[in-house]
C-alpha positions in Angstrom: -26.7 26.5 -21.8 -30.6 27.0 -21.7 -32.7 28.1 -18.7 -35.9 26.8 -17.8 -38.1 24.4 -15.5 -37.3 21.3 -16.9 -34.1 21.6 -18.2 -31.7 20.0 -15.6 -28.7 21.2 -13.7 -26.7 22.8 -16.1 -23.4 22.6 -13.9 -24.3 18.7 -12.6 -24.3 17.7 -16.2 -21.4 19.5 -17.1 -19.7 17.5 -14.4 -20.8 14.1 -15.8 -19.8 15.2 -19.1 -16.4 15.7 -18.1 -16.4 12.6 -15.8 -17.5 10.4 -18.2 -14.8 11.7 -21.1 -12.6 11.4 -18.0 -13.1 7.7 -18.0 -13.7 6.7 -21.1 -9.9 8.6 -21.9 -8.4 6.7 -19.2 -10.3 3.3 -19.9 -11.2 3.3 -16.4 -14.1 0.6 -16.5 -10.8 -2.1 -17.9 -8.4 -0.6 -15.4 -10.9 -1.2 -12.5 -11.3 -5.3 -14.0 -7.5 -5.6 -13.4 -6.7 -4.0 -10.8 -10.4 -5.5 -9.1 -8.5 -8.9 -10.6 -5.4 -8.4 -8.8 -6.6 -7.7 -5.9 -9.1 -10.7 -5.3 -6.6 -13.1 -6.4 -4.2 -11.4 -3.9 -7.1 -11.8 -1.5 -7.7 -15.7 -2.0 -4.2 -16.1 -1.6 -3.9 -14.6 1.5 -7.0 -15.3 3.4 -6.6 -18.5 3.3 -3.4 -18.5 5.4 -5.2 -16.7 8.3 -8.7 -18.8 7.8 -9.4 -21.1 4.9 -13.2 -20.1 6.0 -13.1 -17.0 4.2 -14.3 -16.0 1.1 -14.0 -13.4 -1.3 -16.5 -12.2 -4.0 -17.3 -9.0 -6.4 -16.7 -7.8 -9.3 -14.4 -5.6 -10.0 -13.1 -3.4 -7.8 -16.3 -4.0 -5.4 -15.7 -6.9 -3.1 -16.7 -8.2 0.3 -15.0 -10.5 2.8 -17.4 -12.8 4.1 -17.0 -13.3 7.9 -20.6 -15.5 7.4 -19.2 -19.0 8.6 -16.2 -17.8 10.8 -18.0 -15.1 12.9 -20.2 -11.9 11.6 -18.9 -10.0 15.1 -15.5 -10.5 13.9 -16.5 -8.2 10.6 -17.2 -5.3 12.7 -14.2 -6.1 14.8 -12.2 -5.9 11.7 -13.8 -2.7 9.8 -13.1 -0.7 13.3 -9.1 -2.3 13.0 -8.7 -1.1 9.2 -10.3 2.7 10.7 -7.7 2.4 13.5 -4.9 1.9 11.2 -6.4 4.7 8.7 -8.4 2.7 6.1 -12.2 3.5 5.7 -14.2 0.5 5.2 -17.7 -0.6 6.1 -20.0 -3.7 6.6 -22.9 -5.4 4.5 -24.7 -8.5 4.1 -26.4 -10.1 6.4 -25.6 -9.2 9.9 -22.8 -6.7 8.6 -20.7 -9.9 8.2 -18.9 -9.0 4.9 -16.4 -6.4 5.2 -17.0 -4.5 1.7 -14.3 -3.6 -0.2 -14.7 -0.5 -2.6 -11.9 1.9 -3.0 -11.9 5.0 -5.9 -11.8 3.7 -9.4 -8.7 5.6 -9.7 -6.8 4.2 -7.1 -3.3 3.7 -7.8 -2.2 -0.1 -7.7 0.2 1.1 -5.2 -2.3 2.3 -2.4 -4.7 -0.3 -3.3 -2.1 -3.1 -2.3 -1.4 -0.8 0.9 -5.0 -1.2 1.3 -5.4 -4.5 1.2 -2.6 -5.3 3.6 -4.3 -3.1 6.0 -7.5 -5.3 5.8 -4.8 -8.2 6.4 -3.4 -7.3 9.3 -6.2 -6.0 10.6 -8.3 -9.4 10.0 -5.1 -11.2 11.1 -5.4 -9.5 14.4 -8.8 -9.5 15.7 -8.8 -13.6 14.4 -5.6 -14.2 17.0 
């Protein structure tokens, strides 16, 4: 509500404001240690069926799927598999040979399971 040189973005921090009241209302930061919970353990479960090489770590809902010992081509392979069937992820690590994981903090449990079955099938079919 002041103008001057140094003062800052008035509308930018207006925004965080209201972000941050956002999330602390919807106790976003436990929500995202569930659901970032659920999902790995639905991960290890999984994974393991199609490779018993792979392995998952993050925190929360940030993770990666290590391609490291299996094959770091096969990580690229897989990201452009999850874009063909209308997911956006990316690559990291060395070599790009983690497929990262990092959907919105408000993701609904519901699209983030329809997420990760994408990355399944997708990992399932560029390993066959």
């Amino acid at each position: 509500e002041h103008n001057g040189t140094f003062r800052g973005n008035q509308p930018a921090i207006v925004a965080a404001k209201a972000g941050l009241e956002l999330m602390l209302r919807e106790h976003t930061e436990q929500r995202a240690k569930e659901l970032g919970a659920k999902a790995k353990a639905y991960l290890e479960e999984e994974l393991p069926k199609i490779d018993p090489r792979f392995k998952v770590r993050g925190i929360g809902l940030i993770m990666g799927i290590d391609f490291a010992e299996i094959d770091a081509k096969l990580a690229h392979d897989a990201i452009l598999e999850c874009f063909r069937n209308g997911l956006i992820v990316e690559g990291c690590g060395r070599k790009d040979s983690v497929l990262k994981i990092m959907p919105s903090l408000l993701v609904t449990e519901e699209d983030l399971k329809k997420g990760l079955d994408i990355i399944l099938r997708s990992v399932k079919k560029v390993l066959s």
